[in-house]
C-alpha positions, 0 to 999 in steps of 0.5 A: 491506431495505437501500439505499445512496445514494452521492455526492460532497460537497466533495471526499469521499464521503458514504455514506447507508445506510438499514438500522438504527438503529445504522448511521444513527448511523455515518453521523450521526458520519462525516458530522459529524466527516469526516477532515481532507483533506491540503492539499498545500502543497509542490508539488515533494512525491511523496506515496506510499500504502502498503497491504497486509496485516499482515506484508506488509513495507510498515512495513519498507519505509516505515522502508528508503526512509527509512534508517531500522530499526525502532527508530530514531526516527520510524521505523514500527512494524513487526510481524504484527498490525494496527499501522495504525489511520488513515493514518499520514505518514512524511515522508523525515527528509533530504528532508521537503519532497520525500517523504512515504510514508502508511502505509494501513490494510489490512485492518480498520476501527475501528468507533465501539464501539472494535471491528473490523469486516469490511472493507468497501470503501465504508466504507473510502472514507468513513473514507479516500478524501480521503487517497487523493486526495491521493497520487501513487502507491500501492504494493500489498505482499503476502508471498506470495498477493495478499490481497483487500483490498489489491487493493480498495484499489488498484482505488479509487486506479486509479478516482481516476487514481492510479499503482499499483504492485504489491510483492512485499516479501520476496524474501529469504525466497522465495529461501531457502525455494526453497533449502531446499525445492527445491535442485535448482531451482538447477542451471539456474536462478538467482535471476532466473528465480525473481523471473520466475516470482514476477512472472508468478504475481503478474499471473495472480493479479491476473487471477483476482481480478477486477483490471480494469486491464492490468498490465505487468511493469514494474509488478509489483516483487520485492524484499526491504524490509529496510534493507540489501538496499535500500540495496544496491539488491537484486533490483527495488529501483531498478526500483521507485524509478524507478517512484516517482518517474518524474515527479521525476527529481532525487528517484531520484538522491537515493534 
């Protein structure tokens, strides 16, 4: 039988689980070794978290905001594998002081072995929850269909008051698959009513799978993450950057 004992201590979650052996000595090591909490020390900062499954463009997206590529230096490592580990900052290389973007794990965890397990949500506050804490605002990417652990993930940042937003990263491949697939589509219909349809899709996925909160379609973002469609403010990009940084007008007329 197992048994799980939740609480609080100095500011993150202590899990005590009494199953195994070998889970005790999982708890033992988290207890004794905690993530560092981020102190924040600048208090005109926007600290932004970033989630989503592998592929879903929040690296692209991370690099774009910052007018960064792949290659650049200091700029995300992109890619279809699971290229974040631990909670990664990304300050703005213009404006250091104002914006830093934390790019999250989104789908598996590191056991102590050195292996991936399943993920699990509980596990996930415990290796990460102190960093949740410390952003403003999250933003939930996906490609195409909403992933559960994402969504997990931002149903903990709501329960700890924080602002999500929900992205949809990769409108330029939807626009030509749609295209592609279904030209005719585009003898009455343009490519605002696609982004409609994909938006309301969104919030009834989002209802289906559990997501407690209203949301709005003001919350519901389509965009393309690439560089250039960013910097050309494509689609719902500056929606998004209004979003961001609602509470620090100076810093939307600066991105």
């Amino acid at each position: 039988m197992t048994s799980t004992i939740i609480k609080e201590d100095n500011g993150r979650l202590v899990f005590i689980i009494t199953t195994t052996i070998t889970a005790i000595i999982i708890i033992f090591i988290i207890i004794r070794h905690p993530k560092p909490v981020p102190q924040r020390t600048r208090p005109q900062e926007v600290r932004i978290g970033v989630v989503g499954d592998p592929g879903a463009g929040k690296s692209t997206f991370i690099n774009s905001i910052r007018g960064l590529r792949p290659r650049d230096p200091g700029a995300a490592q992109a890619g279809l594998t699971h290229t974040t580990a631990e909670p990664t900052e990304y300050p703005h290389p213009s404006r250091p002081d104002s914006l830093v973007l934390i790019d999250f794990p989104g789908v598996l965890l590191r056991r102590y072995s050195g292996r991936y397990g399943n993920f699990s949500i509980g596990q996930y506050l415990i290796e990460f929850g102190s960093y949740m804490r410390s952003c403003d605002v999250f933003l939930v990417f996906c490609r195409g269909r909403i992933q559960h652990n994402p969504v997990s993930i931002a149903m903990a940042a709501a329960r700890m008051g924080k602002k999500v937003l929900f992205v949809r990263s990769q409108f330029d491949k939807d626009l030509a698959d749609k295209e592609n697939d279904d030209p005719e589509y585009f003898d009455d219909k343009s490519s605002v009513h696609l982004m409609e349809e994909l938006r309301q899709d969104y919030i009834r996925v989002l209802r289906e799978v559990g997501w407690p909160y209203d949301v709005s379609d003001d919350e519901v973002f389509i965009i393309s993450g690439r560089l250039d469609n960013v910097r050309q403010e494509k689609w719902d990009v500056p929606e998004l950057k209004r979003a961001m940084f609602q509470q620090k007008r100076n810093l939307y007329s600066f991105f």
